[in-house]
SEROKOL-848122 format. One line per 4 residues: number of its first residue (from 1); their letters; for each residue x, y, z of C-alpha. Coordinates in pm, 1 decimal. Each point is the difference from the previous one (the first is absolute). Layout:
// SEROKOL-848122
NUM	A	X Y Z  ...
END
This chain:
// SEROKOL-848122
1	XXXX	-2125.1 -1902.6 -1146.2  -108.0 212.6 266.0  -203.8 -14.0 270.8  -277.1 -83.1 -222.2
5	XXXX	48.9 177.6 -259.1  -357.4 74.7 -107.0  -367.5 194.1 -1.7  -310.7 155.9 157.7
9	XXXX	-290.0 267.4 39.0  -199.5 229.3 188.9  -286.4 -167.7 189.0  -323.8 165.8 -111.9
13	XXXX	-313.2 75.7 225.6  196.9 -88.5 339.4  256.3 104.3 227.8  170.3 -329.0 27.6
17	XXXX	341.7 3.7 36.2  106.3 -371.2 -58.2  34.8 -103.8 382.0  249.2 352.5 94.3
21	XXXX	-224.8 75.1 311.0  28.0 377.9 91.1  204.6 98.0 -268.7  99.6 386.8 -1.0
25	XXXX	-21.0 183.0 -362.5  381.5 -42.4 23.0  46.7 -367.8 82.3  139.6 -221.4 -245.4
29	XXXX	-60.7 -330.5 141.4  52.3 -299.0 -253.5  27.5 -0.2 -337.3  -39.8 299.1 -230.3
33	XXXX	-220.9 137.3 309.9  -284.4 18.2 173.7  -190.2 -153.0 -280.3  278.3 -157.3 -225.3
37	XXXX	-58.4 259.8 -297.4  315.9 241.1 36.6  -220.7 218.3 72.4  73.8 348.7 195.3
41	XXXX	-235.5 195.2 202.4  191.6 256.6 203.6  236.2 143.0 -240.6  -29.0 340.3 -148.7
45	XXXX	234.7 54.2 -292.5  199.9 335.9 65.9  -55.9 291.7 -237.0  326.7 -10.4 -133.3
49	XXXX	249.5 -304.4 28.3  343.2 79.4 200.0  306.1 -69.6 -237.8  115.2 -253.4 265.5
53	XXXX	-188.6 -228.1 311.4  132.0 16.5 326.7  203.1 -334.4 159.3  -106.4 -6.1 384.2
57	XXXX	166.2 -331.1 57.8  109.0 -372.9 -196.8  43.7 -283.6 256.3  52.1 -334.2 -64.9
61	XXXX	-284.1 -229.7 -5.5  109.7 -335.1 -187.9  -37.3 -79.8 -361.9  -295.0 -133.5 -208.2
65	XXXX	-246.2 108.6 -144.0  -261.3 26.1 224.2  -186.6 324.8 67.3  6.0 222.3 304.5
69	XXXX	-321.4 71.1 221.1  -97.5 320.9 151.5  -223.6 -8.9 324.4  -57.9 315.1 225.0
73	XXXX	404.9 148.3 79.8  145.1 -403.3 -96.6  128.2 -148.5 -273.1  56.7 -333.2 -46.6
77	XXXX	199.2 -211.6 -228.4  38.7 -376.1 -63.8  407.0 -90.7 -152.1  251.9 -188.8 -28.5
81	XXXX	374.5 45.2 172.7  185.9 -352.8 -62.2  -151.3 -287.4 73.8  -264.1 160.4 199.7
85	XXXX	-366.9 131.8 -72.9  -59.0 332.9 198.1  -311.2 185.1 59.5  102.1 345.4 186.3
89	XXXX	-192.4 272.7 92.7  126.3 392.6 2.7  -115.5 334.6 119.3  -133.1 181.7 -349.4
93	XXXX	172.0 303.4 91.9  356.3 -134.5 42.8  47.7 -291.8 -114.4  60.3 -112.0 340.5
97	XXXX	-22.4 -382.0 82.7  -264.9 -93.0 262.7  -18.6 -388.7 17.6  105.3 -284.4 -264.0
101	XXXX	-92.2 -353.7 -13.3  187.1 -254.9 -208.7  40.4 -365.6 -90.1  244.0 -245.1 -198.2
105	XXXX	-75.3 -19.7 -390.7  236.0 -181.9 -264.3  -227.6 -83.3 -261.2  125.1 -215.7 -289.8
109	XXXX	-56.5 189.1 -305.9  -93.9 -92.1 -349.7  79.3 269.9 -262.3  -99.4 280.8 257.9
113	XXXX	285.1 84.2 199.0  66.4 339.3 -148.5  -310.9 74.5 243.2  43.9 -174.4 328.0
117	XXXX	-302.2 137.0 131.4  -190.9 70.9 167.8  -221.0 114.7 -256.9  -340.5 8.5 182.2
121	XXXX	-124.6 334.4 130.4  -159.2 -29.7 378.1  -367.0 71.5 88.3  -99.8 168.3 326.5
125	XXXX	-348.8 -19.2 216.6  -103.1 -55.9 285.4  313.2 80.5 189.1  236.3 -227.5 -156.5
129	XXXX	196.3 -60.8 -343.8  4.6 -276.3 -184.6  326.3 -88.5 -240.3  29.2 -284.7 -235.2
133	XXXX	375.2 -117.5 -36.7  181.7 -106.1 -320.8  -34.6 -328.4 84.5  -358.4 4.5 110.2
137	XXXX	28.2 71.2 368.2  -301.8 205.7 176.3  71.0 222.1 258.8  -244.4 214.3 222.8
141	XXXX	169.8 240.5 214.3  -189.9 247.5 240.0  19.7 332.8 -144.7  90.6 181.4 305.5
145	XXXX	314.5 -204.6 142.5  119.7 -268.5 -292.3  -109.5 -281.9 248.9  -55.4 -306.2 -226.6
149	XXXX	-397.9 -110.5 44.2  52.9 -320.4 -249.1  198.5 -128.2 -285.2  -45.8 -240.5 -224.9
153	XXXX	179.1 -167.1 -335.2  -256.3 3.6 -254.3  -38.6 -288.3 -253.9  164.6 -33.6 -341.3
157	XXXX	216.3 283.4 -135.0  -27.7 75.0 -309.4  295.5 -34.7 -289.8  113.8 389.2 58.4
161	XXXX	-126.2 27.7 366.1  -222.5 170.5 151.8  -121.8 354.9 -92.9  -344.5 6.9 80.4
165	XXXX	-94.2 263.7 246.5  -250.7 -69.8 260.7  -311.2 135.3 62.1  -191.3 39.8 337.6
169	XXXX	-358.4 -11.4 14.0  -282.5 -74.1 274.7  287.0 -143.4 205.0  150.5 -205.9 -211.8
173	XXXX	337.9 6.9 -183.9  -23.6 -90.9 -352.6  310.3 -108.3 -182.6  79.5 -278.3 -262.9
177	XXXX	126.3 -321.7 217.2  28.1 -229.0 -337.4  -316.5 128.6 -71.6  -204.0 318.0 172.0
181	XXXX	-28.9 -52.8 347.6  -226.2 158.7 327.6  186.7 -2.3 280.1  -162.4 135.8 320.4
185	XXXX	160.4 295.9 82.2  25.1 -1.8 424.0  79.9 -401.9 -62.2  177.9 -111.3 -253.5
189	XXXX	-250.5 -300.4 -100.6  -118.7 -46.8 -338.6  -373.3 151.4 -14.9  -45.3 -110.3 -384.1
193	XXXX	204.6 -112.9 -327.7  -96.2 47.9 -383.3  229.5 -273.8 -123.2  -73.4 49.5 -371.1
197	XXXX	135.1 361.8 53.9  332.1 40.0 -43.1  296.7 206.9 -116.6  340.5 52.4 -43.9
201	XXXX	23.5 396.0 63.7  -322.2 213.8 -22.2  -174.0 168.7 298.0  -368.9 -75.5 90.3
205	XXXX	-192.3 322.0 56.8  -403.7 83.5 99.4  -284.0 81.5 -167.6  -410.6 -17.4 161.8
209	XXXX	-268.1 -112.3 -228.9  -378.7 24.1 56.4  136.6 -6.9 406.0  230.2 -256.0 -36.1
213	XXXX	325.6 5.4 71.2  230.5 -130.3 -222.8  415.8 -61.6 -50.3  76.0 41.6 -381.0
217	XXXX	339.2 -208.9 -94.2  184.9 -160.3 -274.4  -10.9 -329.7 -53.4  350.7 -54.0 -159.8
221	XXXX	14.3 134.5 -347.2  -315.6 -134.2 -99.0  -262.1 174.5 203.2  -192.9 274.6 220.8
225	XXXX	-218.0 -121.3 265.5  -209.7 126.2 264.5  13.5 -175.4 357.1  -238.1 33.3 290.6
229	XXXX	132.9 164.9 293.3  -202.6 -183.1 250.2  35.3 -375.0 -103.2  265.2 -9.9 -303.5
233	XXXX	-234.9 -87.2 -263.8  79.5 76.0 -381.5  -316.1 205.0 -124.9  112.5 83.7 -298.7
237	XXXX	306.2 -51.8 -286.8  133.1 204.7 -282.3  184.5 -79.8 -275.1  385.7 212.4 16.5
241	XXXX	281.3 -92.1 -182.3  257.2 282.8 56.2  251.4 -101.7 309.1  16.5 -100.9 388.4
245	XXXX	111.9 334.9 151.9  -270.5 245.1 -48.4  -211.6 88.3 249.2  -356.0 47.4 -127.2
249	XXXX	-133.7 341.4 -27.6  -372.1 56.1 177.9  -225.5 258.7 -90.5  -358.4 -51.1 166.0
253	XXXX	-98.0 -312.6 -218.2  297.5 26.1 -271.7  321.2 -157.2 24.1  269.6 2.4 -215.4
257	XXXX	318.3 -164.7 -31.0  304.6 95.7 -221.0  296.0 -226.3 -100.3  219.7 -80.7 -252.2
261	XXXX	-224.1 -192.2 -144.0  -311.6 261.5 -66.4  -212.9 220.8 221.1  -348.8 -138.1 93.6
265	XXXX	-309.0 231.6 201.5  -282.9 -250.2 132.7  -305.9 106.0 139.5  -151.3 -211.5 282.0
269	XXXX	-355.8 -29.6 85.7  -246.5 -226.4 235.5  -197.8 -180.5 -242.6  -285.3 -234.3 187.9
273	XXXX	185.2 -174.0 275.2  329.8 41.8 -188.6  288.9 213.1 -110.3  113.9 64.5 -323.9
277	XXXX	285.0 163.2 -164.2  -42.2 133.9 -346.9  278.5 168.2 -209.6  -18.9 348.8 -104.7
281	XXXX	242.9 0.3 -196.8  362.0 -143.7 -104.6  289.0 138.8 -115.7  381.4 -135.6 -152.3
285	XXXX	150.7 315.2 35.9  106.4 255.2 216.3  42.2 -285.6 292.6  180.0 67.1 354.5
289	XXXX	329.1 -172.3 10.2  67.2 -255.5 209.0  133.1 229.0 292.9  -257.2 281.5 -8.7
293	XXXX	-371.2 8.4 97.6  -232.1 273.0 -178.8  -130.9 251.4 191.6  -355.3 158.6 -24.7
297	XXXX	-57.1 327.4 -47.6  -356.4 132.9 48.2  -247.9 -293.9 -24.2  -381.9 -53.7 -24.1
301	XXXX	-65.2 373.1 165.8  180.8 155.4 -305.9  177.2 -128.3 -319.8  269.6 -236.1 81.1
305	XXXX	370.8 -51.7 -120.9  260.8 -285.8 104.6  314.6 106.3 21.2  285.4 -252.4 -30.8
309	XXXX	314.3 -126.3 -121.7  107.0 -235.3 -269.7  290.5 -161.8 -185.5  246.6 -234.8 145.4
313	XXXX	382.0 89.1 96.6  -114.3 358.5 48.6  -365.2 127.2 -14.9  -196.8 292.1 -169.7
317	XXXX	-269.7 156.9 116.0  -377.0 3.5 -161.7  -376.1 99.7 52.2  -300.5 -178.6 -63.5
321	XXXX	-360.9 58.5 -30.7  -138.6 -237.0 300.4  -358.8 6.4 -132.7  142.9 -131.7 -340.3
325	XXXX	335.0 -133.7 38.9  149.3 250.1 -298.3  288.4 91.9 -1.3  58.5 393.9 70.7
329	XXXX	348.1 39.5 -5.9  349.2 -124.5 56.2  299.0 186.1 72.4  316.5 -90.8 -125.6
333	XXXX	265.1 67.3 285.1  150.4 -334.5 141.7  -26.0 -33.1 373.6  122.1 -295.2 252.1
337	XXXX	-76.0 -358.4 -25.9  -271.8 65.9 284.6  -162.5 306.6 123.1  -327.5 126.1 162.6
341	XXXX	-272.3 244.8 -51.9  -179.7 170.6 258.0  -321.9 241.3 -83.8  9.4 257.7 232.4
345	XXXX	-305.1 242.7 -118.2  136.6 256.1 -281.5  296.0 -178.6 -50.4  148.6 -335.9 -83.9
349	XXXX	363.2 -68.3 190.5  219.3 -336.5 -143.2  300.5 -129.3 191.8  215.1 -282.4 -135.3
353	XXXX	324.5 -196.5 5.6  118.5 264.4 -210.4  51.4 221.5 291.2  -216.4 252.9 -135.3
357	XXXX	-373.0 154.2 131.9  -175.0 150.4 -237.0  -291.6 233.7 27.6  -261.6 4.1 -302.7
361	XXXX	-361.1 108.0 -98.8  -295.0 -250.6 -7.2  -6.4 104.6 -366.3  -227.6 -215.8 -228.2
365	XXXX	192.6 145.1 -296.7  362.2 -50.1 36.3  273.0 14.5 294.8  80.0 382.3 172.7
369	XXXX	250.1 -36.4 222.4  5.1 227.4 272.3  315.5 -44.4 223.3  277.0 -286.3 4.5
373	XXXX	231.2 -131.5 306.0  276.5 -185.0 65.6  -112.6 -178.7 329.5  250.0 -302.5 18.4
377	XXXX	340.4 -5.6 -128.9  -58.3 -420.0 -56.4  -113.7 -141.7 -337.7  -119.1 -283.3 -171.8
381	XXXX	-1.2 -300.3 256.6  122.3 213.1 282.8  -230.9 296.0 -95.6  -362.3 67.5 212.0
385	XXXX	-232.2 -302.4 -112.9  -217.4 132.6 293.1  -308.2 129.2 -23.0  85.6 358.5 173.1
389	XXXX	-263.9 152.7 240.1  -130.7 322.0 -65.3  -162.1 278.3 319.1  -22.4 348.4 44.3
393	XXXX	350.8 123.6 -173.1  194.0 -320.4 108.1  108.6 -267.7 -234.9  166.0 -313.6 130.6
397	XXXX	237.7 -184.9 -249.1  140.6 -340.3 60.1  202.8 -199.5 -211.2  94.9 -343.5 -31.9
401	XXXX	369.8 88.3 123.5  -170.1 -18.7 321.1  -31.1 393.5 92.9  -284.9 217.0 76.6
405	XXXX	-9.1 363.8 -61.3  -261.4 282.0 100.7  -14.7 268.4 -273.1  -240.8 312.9 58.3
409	XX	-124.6 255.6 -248.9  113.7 341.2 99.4
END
């Protein structure tokens, strides 16, 4: 499970950067970044890959699998240590603690408690960070100090708890509360709620579409949807039948989504006084498992290829045409039960609860690895289920042991 475990794309034709006000190239402020596509901007591969990175520090953080954030010289990270749900924040440099906040959680689980959670990543704008417990508490902190603005226990949780991450927008928190909910951001009060969209797992994300703006979600296993920003309002459905954890991918008018059931790309257009979504294309196989969200490299400025990972216990890697859906290649090394892919420019970079990060090409014609790390001495359950954060030459790596380690390339 994850914190969401799941997809998205670069925005095209606009600067928007999903509700992150301010954001520096660096900042890594909610889920898979600036603009939920795992995508890079300030990195600059070095000419030639040191045999080994460089540990600055490991601190403990609390375990789960939710991902770290990077804003300005903080990072912050939302955990669990006993019976308690932690959000601290620490100075990026060394690991230092600055301020923590915490409250009681002793969810009953059902199946899930391998991964006590939490397993949502936290989004921040606006001056303040926004967490979704386990057990479907909503949190917003100020950035700055850790001073609790408002909290709230959301409405149903689902069978596995929660994983969705939220997603801040015009000031208002998104998250799923039973089903995807607007909660004003400075207030707490409920702004909106689409009560025929829900989920057990996935992660909303953003798209804009002839000027409007729009939050594209799962609806269960069943679905992709488009939902007005402003009011709440379905404008438009497509069919998906794949799996509840992927995040949909955006690219300007395309989405796709990738799951164990198939790969879909939909196109979506204003047609009249309506939206429609109409399928590109559809494929059975190569499909994102459960734990992994593709990743988008290039897009509709140059030839695109989704990167991802499939298979069950342990994953392998493949490429697909994203105009098509063909398959280009897969590679046959077995990784961890869940890993990530971040595109950062010439190169791809995977980490996973294998312990391992793994440099490769953007190759349309078959894996080249490039350089391979052993970044956390955990595996399997224990191993980093994180999405890591990638800047400059630092790489942070947390697992769901509950540790967090800064690695730079030297």
């Amino acid at each position: 499970m994850k914190n969401a475990i799941l997809l998205t794309g670069m925005l095209l034709g606009s600067a928007l950067l999903l509700g992150a006000d301010n954001v520096s190239a660096q900042d890594w402020p909610q889920w898979r970044g600036p603009n939920r596509d795992n995508k890079v901007t300030d990195f600059k591969a070095p000419a030639k890959w040191p045999t080994a990175l460089t540990k600055k520090w490991r601190v403990k953080v609390g375990q789960g699998e939710s991902s770290p954030l990077l804003v300005g010289d903080k990072v912050y990270v939302f955990g669990r240590q006993g019976n308690e749900e932690i959000t601290v924040c620490l100075d990026a440099a060394t690991g230092k603690e600055i301020w923590r906040d915490k409250y009681a959680s002793n969810p009953k689980y059902s199946g899930d408690k391998q991964h006590a959670g939490p397993r949502s990543t936290p989004a921040v704008a606006e001056g303040k960070i926004v967490t979704l417990g386990v057990d479907g508490e909503v949190s917003c902190l100020d950035l700055a100090s850790g001073k609790m603005h408002w909290r709230k226990k959301s409405g149903s949780v689902p069978m596995f708890h929660t994983a969705s991450s939220p997603l801040i927008v015009d000031g208002m928190c998104i998250v799923y509360a039973g089903s995807l909910t607007a909660f004003d951001l400075a207030k707490g009060t409920i702004k909106w709620q689409a009560k025929s969209v829900t989920a057990d797992q996935a992660s909303p994300t953003l798209m804009t579409v002839d000027g409007v703006k729009q939050i594209v979600a799962q609806v269960g296993a069943k679905s992709l949807v488009g939902v007005d920003v402003a009011d709440g309002k379905v404008l438009w459905t497509a069919a998906y039948t794949g799996n509840s954890m992927q995040t949909p991918v955006v690219d300007g008018q395309v989405v796709y989504c990738s799951g164990p059931g198939g790969t879909v790309a939909v196109k979506v257009e204003k047609k009249g006084d309506k939206f429609n979504a109409d399928q590109l294309w559809k494929q059975k196989a190569p499909a994102a498992s459960k734990y992994n969200t593709p990743v988008l490299s290039g897009g509709v400025v140059k030839d695109g290829l989704l990167f991802g990972l499939s298979g069950g216990g342990s994953t392998t890697m493949f490429c697909m045409d994203a105009k098509t859906g063909k398959q280009l290649w897969t590679d046959n090394d077995r990784r961890g039960e869940c890993g990530h892919i971040l595109s950062a420019g010439a190169v791809l970079i995977y980490v996973g609860s294998d312990g391992k990060l793994v440099v490769f090409e953007p190759s349309a014609t078959g894996f080249k690895s490039l350089a391979s790390y052993t970044v956390d001495d955990n595996t399997g359950i224990n191993g980093p289920w994180s999405c890591p954060i990638l800047t400059g030459n630092r790489i942070f790596v947390k697992d769901n042991a509950g540790s967090l380690t800064l690695w730079t390339i030297e």
